[in-house]
C-alpha positions in Angstrom: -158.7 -20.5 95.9 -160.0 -22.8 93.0 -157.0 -24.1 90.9 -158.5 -24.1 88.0 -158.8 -20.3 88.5 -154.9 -20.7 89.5 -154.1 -21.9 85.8 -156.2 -19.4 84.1 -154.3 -16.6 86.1 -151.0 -18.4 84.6 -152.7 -18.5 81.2 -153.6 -15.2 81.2 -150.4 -13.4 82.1 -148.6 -15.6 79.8 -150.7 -14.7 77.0 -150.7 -11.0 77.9 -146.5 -11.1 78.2 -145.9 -12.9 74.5 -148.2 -11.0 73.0 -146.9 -7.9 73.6 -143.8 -8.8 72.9 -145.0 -9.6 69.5 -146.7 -6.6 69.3 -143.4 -4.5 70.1 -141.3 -6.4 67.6 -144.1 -5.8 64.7 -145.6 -2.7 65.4 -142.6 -0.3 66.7 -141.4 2.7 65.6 -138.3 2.6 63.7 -135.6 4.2 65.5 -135.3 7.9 64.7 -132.2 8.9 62.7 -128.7 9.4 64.9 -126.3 11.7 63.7 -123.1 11.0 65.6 -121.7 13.7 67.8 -118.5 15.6 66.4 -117.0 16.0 69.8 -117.3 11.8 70.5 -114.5 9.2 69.4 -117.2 7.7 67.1 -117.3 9.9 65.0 -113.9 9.9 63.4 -114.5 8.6 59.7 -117.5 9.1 56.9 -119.6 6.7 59.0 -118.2 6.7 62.3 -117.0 2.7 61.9 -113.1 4.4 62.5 -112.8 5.9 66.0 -110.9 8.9 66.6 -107.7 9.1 68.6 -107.5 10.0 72.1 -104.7 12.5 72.5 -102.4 11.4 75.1 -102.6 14.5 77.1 -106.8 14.6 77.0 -108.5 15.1 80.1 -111.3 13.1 79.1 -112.9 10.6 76.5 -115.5 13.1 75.5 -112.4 15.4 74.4 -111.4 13.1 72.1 -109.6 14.1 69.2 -111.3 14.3 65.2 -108.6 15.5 63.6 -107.2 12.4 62.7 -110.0 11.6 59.9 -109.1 10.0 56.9 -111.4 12.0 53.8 -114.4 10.4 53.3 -113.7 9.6 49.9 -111.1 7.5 50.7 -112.2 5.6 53.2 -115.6 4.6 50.7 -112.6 3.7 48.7 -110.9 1.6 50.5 -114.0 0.1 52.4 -115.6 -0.8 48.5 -112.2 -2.6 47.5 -112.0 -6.1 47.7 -109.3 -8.3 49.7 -109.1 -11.8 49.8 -110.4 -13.5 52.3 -108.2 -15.9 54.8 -109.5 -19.4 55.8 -108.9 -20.4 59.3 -110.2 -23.9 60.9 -109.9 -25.5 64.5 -111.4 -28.3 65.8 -114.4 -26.3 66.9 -114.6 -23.0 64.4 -114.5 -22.5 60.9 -113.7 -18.8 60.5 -113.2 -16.6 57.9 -110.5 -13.3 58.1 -110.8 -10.4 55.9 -107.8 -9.0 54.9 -108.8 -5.4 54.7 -108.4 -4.9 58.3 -108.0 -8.1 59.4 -111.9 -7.9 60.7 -113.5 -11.3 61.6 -116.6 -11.9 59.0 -117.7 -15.4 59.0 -117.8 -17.7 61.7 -119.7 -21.4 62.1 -119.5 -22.9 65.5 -118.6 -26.7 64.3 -120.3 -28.2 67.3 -123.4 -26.6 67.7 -125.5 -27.4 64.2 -127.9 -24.9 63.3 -130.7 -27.5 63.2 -131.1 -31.0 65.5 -130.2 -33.4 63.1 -132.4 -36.4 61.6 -132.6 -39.2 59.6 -133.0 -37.3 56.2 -130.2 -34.6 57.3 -127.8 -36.1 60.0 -125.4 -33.7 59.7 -127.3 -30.4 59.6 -124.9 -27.2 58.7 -123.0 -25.5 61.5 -124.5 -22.1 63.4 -123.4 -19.1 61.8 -122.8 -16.6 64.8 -120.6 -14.6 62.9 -121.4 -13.2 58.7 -120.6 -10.7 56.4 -123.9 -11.2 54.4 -125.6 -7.5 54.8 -129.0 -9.2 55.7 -127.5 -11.0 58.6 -124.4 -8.5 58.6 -122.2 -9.3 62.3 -118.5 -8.6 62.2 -115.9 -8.6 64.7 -113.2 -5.3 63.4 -110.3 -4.2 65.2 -107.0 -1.9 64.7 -105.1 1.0 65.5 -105.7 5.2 64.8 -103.2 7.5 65.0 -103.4 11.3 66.4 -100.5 12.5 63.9 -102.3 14.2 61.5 -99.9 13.2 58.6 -101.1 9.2 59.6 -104.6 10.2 58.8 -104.7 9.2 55.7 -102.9 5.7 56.1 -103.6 3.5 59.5 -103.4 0.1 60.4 -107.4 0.1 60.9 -110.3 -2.1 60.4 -110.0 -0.4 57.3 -106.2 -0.9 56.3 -105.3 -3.5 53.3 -103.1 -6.3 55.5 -100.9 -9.2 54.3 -100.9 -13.1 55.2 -98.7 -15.1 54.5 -101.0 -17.7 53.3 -105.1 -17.8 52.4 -105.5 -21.1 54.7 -104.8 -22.6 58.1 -105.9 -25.1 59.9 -105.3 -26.7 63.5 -103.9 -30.3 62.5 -104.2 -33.2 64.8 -101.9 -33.2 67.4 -101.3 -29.5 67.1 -102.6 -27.4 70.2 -102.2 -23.7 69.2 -102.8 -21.9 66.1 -101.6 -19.0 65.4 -102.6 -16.4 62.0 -100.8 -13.3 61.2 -101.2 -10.3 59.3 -98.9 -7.3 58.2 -99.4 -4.0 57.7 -96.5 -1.4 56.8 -96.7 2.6 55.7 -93.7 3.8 53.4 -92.4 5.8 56.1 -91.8 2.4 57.5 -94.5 1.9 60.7 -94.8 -1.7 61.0 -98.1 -3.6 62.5 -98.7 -7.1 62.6 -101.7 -8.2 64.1 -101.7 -11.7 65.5 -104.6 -14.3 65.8 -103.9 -17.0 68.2 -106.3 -20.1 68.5 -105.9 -22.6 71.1 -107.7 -26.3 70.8 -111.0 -26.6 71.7 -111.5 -23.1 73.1 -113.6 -20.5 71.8 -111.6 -18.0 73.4 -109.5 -15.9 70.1 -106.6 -14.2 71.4 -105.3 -11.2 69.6 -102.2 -9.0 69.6 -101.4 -6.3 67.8 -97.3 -5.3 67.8 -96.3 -2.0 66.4 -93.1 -1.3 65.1 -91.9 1.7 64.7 -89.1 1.8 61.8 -89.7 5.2 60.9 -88.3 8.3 62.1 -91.1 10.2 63.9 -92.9 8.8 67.7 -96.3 7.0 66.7 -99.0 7.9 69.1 -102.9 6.9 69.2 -105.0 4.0 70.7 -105.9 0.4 69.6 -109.7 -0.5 69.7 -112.0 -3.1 69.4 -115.8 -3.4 68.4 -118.8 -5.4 67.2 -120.9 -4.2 64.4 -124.0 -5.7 63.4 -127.5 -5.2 62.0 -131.0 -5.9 63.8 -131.9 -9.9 63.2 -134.5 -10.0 60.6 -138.3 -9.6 62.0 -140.5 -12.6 61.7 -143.2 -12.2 59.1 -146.3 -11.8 62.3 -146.8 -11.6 65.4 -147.5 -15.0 65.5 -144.4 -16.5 64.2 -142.4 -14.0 66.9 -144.7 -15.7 69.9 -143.3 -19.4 68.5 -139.8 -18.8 67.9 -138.1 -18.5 71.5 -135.1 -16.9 70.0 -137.7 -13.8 68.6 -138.7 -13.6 72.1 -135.4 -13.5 74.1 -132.8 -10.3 74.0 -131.1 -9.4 71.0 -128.5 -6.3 71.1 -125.5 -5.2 72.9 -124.4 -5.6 76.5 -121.2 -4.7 78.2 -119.7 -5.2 82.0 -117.8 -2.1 83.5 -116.4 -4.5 86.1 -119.4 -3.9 89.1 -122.5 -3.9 86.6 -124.3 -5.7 83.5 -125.6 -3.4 81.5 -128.3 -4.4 78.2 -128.9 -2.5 75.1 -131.7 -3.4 72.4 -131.3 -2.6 68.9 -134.1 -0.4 69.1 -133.2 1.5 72.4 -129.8 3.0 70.5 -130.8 6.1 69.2 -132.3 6.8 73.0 -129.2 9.5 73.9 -130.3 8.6 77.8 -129.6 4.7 76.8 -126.2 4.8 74.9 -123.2 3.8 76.6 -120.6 6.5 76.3 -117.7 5.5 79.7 -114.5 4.2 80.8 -114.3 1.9 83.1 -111.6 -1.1 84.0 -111.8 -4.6 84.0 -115.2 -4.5 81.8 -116.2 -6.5 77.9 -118.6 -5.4 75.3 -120.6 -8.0 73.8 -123.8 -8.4 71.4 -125.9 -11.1 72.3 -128.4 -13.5 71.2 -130.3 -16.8 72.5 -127.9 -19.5 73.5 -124.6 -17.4 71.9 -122.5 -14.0 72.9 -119.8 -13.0 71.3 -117.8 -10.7 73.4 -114.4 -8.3 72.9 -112.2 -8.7 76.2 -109.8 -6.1 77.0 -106.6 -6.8 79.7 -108.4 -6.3 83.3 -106.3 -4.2 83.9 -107.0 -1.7 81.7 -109.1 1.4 81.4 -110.9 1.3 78.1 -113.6 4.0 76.7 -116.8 1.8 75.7 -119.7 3.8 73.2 -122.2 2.4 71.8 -124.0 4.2 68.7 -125.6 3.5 65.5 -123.7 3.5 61.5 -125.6 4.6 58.8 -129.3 4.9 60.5 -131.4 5.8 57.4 -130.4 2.8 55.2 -132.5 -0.5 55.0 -130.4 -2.0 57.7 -128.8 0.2 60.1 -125.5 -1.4 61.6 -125.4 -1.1 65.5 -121.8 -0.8 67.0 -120.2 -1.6 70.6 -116.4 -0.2 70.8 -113.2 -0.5 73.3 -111.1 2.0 72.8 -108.1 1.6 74.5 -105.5 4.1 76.5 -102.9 6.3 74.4 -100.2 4.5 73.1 -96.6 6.0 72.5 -94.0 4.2 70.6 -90.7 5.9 70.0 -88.6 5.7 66.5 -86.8 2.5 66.3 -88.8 0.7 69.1 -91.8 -2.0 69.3 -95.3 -2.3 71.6 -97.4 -4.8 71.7 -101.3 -4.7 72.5 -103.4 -7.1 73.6 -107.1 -8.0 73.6 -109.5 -11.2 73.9 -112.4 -12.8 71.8 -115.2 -15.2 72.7 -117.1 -16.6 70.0 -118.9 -19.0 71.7 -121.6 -20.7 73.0 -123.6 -19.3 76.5 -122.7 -22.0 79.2 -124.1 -21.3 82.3 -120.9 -21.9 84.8 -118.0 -21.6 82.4 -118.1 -17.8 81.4 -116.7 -16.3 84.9 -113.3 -18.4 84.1 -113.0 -16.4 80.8 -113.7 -12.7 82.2 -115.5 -11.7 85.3 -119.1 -10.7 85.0 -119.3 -12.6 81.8 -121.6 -15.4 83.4 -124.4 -12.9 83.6 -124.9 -12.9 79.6 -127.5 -15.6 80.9 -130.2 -13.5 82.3 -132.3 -14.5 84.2 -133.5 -11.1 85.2 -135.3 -11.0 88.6 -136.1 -14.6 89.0 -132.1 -14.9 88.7 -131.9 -16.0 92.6 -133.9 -19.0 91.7 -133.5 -19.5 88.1 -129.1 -20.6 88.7 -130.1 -22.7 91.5 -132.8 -24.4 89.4 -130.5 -24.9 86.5 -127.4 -26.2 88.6 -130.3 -29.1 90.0 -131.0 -29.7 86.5 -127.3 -30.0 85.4 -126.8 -32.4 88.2 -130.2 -34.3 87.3 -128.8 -34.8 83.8 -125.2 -36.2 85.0 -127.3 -38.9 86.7 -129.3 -39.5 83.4 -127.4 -38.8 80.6 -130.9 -37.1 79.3 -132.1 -33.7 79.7 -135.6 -34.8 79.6 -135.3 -37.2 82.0 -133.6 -34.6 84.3 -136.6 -32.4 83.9 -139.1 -35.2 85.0 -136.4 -35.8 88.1 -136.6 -32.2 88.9 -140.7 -31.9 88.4 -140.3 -34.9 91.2 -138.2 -32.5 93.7 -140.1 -29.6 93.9 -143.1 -31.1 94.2 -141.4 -33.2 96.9 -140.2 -29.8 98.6 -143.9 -28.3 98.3 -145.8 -31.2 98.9 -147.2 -30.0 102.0 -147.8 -26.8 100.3 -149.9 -28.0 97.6 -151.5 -30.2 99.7 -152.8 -27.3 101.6 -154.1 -25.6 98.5 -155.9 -29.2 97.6 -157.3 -29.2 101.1 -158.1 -26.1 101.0 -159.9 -26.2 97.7 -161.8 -29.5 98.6 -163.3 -27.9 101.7 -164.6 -25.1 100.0 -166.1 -27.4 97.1 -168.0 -28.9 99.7 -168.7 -26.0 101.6 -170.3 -24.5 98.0 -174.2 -26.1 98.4 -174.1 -24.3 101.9 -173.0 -21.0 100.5 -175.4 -21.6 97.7 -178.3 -21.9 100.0 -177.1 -18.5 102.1 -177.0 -16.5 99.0 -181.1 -17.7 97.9 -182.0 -16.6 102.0 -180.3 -13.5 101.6 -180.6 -12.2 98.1 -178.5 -9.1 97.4 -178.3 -8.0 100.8 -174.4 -8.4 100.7 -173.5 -7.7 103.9 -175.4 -10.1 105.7 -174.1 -12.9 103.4 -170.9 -11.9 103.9 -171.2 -12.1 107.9 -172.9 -15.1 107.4 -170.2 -16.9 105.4 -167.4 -15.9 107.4 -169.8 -17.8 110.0 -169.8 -20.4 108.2 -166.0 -21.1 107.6 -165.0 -20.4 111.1 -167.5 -22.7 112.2 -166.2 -25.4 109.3 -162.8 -24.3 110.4 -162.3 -23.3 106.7 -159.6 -20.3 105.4 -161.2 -19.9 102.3 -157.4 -17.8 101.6 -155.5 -21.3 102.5 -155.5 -22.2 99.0 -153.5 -18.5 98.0 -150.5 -18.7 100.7 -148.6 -21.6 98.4 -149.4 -20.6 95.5 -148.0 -17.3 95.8 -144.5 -19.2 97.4 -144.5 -21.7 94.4 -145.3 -18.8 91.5 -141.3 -17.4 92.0 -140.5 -21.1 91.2 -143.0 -21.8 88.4 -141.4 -18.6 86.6 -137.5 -19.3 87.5 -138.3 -22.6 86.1 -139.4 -20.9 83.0 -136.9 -19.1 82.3 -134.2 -21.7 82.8 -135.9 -23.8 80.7 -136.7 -21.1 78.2 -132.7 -19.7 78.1 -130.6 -23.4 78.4 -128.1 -23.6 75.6 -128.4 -27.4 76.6 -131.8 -28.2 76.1 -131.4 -27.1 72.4 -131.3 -30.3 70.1 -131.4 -32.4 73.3 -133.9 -35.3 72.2 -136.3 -37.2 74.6 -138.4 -40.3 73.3 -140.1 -39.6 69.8 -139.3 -35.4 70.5 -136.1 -34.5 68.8 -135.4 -31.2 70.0 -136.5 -30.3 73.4 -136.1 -26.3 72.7 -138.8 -27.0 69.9 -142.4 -27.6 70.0 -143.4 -31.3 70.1 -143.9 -32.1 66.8 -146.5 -34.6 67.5 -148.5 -32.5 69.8 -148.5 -35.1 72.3 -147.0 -33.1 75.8 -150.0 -30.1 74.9 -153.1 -32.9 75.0 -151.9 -34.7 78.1 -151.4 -31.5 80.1 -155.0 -30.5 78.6 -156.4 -34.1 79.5 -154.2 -33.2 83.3 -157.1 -30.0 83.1 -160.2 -31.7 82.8 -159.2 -33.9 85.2 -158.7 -30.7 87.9 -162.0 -29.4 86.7 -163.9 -32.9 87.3 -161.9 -32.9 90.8 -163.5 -28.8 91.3 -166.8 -28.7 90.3 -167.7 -25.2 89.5 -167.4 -23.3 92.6 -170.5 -21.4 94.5 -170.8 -17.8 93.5 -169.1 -18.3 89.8 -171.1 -16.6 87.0 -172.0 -18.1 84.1 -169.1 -16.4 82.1 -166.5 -17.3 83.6 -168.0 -21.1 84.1 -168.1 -21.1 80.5 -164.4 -19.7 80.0 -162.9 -22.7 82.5 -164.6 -24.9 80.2 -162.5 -24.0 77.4 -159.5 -23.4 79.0 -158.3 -27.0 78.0 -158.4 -26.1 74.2 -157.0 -22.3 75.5 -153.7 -24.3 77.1 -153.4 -27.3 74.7 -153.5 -24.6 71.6 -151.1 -22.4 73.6 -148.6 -25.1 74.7 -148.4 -26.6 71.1 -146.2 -23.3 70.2 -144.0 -23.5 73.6 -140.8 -25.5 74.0 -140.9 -29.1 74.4 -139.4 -28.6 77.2 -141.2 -26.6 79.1 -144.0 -28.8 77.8 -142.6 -31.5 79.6 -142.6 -29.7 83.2 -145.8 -28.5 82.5 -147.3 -31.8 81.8 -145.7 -33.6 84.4 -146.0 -31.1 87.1 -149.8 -31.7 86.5 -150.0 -35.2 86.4 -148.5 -35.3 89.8 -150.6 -32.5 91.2 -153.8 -34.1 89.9 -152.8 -37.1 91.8 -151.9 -35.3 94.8 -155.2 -33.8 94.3 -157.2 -36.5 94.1 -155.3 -38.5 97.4 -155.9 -35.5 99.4 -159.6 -34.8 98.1 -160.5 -38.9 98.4 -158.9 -38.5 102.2 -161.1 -35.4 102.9 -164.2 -37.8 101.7 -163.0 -40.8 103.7 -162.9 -38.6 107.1 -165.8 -37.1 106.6 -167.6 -40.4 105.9 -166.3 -41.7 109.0 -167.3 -38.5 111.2 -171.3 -39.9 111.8 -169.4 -43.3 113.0 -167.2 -42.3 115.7 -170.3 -39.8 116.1 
């Protein structure tokens, strides 16, 4: 098999993937409208952002109780008020707390700039991941719902007014925890103070709500956590979604129910078959996006009821929701209970998640390349400890596999010479025999077993190495650590190369494969043509793709076109010396 017809099989599936991608993102319906069920425990306030409780004595989620609803007018009331807002810093977030409900609205990850800094802007501003903004609304809420009817009205929800001490912390130097808390309290004396604690240089929030019960009835219902956010905004065409990665990778929801990962796009919610509507133990529910995940963590040991489903569905931005709800709670007059939940806000290491909650590790997805794609990147991460530089570690890992496949590409260089020499013959048998296809097929089959010559020998390693090609891809497409990694005059490796220089060498690597494969015996016209241009097709194509992946590319062809031409100068020196030893 030509390689050159190798690369435009690679160029062409590609193409075909990233373009409809685009296409999907542009062109798709918009989801249909969802009217939330009045038997489900989403559907407990005007909107469904309040759950309802889950009686203690229900045999099941789906018989959740709706009769603790607080009237829709008061709950547009209370959600329209404004509270002040509560500063909070650490050494790597800046956050910002809401006091009506406590709900986290704003966070910058201090470490991870949205932009790779440069001379004119060396320290660029901070990635939002969190913001209260309704164009880029994404908000972390939490609380408590009661199943007393005479609570409905007045609950320690994401909707509650609560009071803080003070509008500002911060983690001062020396100091290792943090800790932020807020106060809620009824008049018939049910007190709830929810606790943020921060801990230094973790990304990891814990929180704890403690009820105390001062007045004189039991309090029953269920704390909950959940994530509610709108669909990022959609790139202006097609062709700005095919050059910005983070268009092209997963946005949406995704959740663990402690054996399974489970993915849910923004535009898949509506889809009743799709929703997630369970209870399962040990499990998170997360929304993602490239390189960051932020992710509610309930106690492992606890059996939460996850949903999924859509708030407000006809308005201009529809907010998509993820909720743990957790078990009945009970708290007798006169005595306290504390919950308990997790937060990661953070960035998407491969290797570090597992430690924070099982499962959590597989936010990275690599999808069905993943057996090869963690391998891949835990070579690369060792690469990179050698050479304090990412791109460097590429080029080092270029260097391995083709030291692993050498004798696998060298049989597809072999194999490909042959035939290039074989192709005057196989001219000549197709001017004797004309369109008699038959005999020209006998007749070349003749020929290679007499040349000893498996016109298929160039296929075999090209379909072992295409696993690898995309794994690579992938990892290099996904790595949190290749973004704003520089490498010689390219700043950012998870950007294009801004002076184009990676696309022209690894269109320079293609005309050197084509002068090393003449066109082949038996190609038409058409497509001799359309390797002719396949240069311009790859060098205008790669100038949109990651630097690094550039990088790989070009390298990886630099060292196969001089593999190439070794084994194809080898070929020529043996067969020159055949008529000698004649």
């Amino acid at each position: 098999m030509n390689q050159t017809r190798t690369f435009l099989l690679f160029a062409l599936i590609a193409v075909a993937y990233f373009l409809t991608m685009a296409w999907e993102k542009d062109y798709a319906p918009p989801p249909p409208a969802v009217v939330a069920s009045a038997s489900s425990t989403a559907a407990a306030s005007s909107d469904g952002s309040v759950p309802g409780a889950i009686p203690a004595d229900a045999g099941s989620a789906a018989s959740a109780s709706t009769s603790a609803v607080a009237p829709a007018g008061a709950i547009a009331a209370a959600a329209a008020a404004p509270a002040p807002l509560i500063s909070v810093d650490t050494d790597v977030l800046h956050l910002l707390v809401d006091s009506r409900g406590g709900s986290l609205v704003r966070a910058d990850l201090l470490a991870y700039p949205d932009e790779a800094p440069t001379h004119k802007n060396p320290h660029p501003p901070a990635t939002v991941l969190l913001d209260n903004d309704e164009a880029h609304y994404f908000v972390a809420q939490n609380g408590l719902v009661s199943s007393s009817d005479s609570a409905a009205q007045d609950q320690p929800n994401h909707l509650a007014l609560f009071h803080s001490a003070q509008t500002t912390y911060k983690l001062a130097k020396g100091q290792d925890k943090l800790d932020v808390a807020l106060t809620w309290q009824d008049a018939a004396g049910l007190k709830v103070t929810k606790t943020y604690h921060f801990t230094r240089g973790s990304y990891v929030i814990g929180l704890s709500q403690s009820i105390d019960n001062g007045s004189s009835q039991p309090w029953q219902g269920n704390a909950y956590q959940q994530l509610q956010r709108v669909a990022p905004p959609k790139p202006g065409s097609w062709f700005s979604n095919y050059t910005n990665p983070e268009s092209r990778s997963f946005q949406g929801a995704a959740w663990y129910n402690g054996e399974k990962f489970e993915k849910l796009e923004f535009k898949n919610f509506s889809e009743k078959k799709d929703a997630l509507d369970s209870q399962f133990k040990g499990g998170w529910a997360a929304m993602l996006r490239l390189y960051f995940v932020t992710a509610w963590i309930p106690p492992a040991d606890q059996t939460d009821h996850y949903v999924t489903q859509t708030i407000n569905p006809d308005s201009a931005h529809p907010h998509y929701l993820i909720r743990a709800v957790g078990p009945s709670l009970s708290v007798a007059p006169g005595q306290q209970l504390t919950t308990r939940a997790r937060l990661y806000l953070g960035p998407n290491v491969q290797g570090t998640l597992d430690a924070i909650a099982p499962g959590l590790d597989l936010t990275i997805d690599y999808g069905m390349f993943k057996a090869i794609a963690v391998p891949m990147h835990w070579i690369l991460s060792q690469f990179h400890a050698i050479s304090k530089n990412w791109g460097v570690a590429i080029i080092l890992l270029v260097l391995l596999i083709k030291g692993v496949t050498w004798k696998l590409t060298a049989m597809q260089y072999r194999s490909s010479a042959r035939m290039r020499k074989l192709a005057p013959r196989i001219q000549a048998l197709k001017e004797r025999y004309g369109d008699d296809k038959a005999k020209m097929q006998q007749a070349t089959m003749e020929l290679y077993k007499k040349e000893k010559v498996n016109p298929m020998g160039g296929c075999l390693p090209v379909l072992i190495t295409m696993p690898v090609f995309y794994g690579l891809f992938f990892v290099l497409e996904y790595s949190l650590e290749l973004r704003h990694a520089a490498f010689l005059w390219i700043p950012d490796l998870s950007h294009p190369d801004p002076l184009y220089i990676l696309p022209v060498i690894y269109a320079a690597v293609m005309l050197g494969t084509q002068w090393l494969n003449p066109a082949a015996a038996g190609m038409d016209p058409t497509q001799a043509k359309m390797m002719k241009v396949m240069p311009l097709l790859f060098t205008v194509m790669f100038a949109f793709f990651p630097a690094g992946l550039c990088l790989y590319y070009a390298v990886n062809g630099l060292v196969g076109l001089g593999q190439q031409w070794w084994v194809t100068h080898h070929i020529d020196r043996e067969d020159a010396a055949k008529p000698a030893s004649a």
